[in-house]
SEBA-284734 format. One record per residue (C-alpha): residue number from 1; residue in three letters; x, y, z. Coordinates in nm, 2 decimals. Layout:
! residues N
[NUM,'ala',[X,Y,Z]]
...
! end
This chain:
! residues 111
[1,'unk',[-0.90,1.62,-1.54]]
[2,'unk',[-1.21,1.42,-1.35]]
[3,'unk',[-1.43,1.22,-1.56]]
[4,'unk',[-1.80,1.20,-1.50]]
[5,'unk',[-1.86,0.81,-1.59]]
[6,'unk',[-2.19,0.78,-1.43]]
[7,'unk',[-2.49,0.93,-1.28]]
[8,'unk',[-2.76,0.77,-1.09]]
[9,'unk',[-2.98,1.04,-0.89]]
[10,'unk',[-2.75,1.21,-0.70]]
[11,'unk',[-2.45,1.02,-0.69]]
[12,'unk',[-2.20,1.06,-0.94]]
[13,'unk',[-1.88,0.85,-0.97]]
[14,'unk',[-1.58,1.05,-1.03]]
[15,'unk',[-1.23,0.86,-1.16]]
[16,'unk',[-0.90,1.03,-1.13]]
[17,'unk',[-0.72,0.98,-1.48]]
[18,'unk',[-0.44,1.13,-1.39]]
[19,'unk',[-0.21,1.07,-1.13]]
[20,'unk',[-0.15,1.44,-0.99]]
[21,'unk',[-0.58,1.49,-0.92]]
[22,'unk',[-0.50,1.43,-0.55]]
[23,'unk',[-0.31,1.70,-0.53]]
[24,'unk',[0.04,1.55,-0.53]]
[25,'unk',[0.26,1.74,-0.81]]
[26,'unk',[0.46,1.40,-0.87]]
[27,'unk',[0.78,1.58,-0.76]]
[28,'unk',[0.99,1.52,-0.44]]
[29,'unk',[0.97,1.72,-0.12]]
[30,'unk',[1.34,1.89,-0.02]]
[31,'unk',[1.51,1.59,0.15]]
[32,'unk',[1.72,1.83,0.42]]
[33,'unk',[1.59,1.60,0.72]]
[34,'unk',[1.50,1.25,0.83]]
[35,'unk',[1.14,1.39,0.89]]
[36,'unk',[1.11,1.49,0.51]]
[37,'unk',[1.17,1.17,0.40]]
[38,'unk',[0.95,1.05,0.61]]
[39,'unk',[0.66,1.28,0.51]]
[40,'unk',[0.73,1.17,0.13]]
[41,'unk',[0.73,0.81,0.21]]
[42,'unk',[0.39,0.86,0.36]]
[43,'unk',[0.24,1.09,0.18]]
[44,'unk',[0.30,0.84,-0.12]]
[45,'unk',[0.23,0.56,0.01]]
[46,'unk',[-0.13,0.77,0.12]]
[47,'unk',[-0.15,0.81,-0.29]]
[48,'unk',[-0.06,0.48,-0.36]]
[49,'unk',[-0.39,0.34,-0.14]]
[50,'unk',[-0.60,0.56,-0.31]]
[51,'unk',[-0.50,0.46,-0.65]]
[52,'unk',[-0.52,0.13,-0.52]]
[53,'unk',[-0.87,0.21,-0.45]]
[54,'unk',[-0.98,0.38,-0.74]]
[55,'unk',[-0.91,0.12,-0.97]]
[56,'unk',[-1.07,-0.13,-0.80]]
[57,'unk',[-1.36,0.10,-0.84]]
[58,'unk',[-1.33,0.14,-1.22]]
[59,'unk',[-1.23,-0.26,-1.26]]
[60,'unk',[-1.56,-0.32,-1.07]]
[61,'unk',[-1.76,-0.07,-1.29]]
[62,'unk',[-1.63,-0.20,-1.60]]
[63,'unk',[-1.70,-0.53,-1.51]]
[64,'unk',[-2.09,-0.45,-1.45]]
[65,'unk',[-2.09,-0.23,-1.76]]
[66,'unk',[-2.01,-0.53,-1.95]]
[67,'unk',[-2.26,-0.77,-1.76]]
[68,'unk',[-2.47,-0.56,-1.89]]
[69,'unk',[-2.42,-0.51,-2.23]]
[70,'unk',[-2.24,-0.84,-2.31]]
[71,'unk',[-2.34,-1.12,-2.04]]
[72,'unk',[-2.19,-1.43,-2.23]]
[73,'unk',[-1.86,-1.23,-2.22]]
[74,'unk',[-1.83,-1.19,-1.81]]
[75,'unk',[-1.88,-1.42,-1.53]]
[76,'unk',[-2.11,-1.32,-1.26]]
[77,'unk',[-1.93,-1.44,-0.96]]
[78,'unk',[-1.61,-1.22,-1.10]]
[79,'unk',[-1.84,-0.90,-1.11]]
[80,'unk',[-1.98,-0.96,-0.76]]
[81,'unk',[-1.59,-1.00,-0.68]]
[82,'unk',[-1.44,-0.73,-0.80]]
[83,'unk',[-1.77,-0.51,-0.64]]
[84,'unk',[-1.71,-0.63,-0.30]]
[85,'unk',[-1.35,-0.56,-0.29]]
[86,'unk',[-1.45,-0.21,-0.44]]
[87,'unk',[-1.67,-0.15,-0.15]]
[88,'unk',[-1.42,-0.32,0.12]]
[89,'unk',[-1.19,-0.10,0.02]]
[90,'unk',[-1.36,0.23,0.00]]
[91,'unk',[-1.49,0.15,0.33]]
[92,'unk',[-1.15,0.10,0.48]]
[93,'unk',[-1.01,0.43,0.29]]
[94,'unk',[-1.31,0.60,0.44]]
[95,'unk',[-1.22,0.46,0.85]]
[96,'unk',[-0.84,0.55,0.76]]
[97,'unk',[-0.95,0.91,0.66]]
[98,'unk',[-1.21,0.95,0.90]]
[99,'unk',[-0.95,0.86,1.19]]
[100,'unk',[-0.66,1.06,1.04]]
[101,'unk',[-0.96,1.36,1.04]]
[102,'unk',[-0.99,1.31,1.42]]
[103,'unk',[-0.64,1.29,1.52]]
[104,'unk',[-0.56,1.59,1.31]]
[105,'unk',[-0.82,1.80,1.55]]
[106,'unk',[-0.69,1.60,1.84]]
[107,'unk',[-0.31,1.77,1.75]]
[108,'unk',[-0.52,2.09,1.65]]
[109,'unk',[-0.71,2.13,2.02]]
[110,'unk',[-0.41,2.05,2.23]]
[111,'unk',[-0.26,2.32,2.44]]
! end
């Protein structure tokens, strides 16, 4: 189940609360070949990054949720911390995906 924790305008943050939202059922592929171990070890390591990400996203979120409703209880230079590694590292998910995207047509077009 997705979570709506926030809206602001248009933009609402979703947070994965359970580990199979990304579509990965948990279980293993059939290991018959070197190639489906392979596939496994990257497709979890792919789910590993963007759990990775998403909770730096909810550790930066909380963090401002509680500058705001208890500053004497959170440091400011830790909130603008933990939001810049948020964004680093949604930005970098995003390149990864967006190139992954483009070599995936790149197999797709070949003849």
């Amino acid at each position: 189940m997705l979570s709506f924790t926030g809206a602001e305008g248009d933009l609402v943050s979703l947070n994965a609360t359970n580990k199979a939202h990304f579509g990965f059922s948990g279980g293993k592929l059939k290991a018959g070949s070197k190639s489906d171990d392979f596939a496994t070890g990257f497709a979890n390591a792919l789910k590993e990054a963007f759990y990775n990400v998403n909770d730096l996203q909810r550790e930066s979120e909380e963090l401002t949720r509680a500058l705001a409703v208890r500053p004497d209880t959170v440091e400011i230079h830790d909130v603008t911390i933990a939001a810049e590694k948020a964004r680093i590292a949604l930005l970098f998910t995003k390149s990864i995906v967006d190139k992954m995207t483009q070599a995936y047509k790149e197999l797709i077009n070949m003849r």
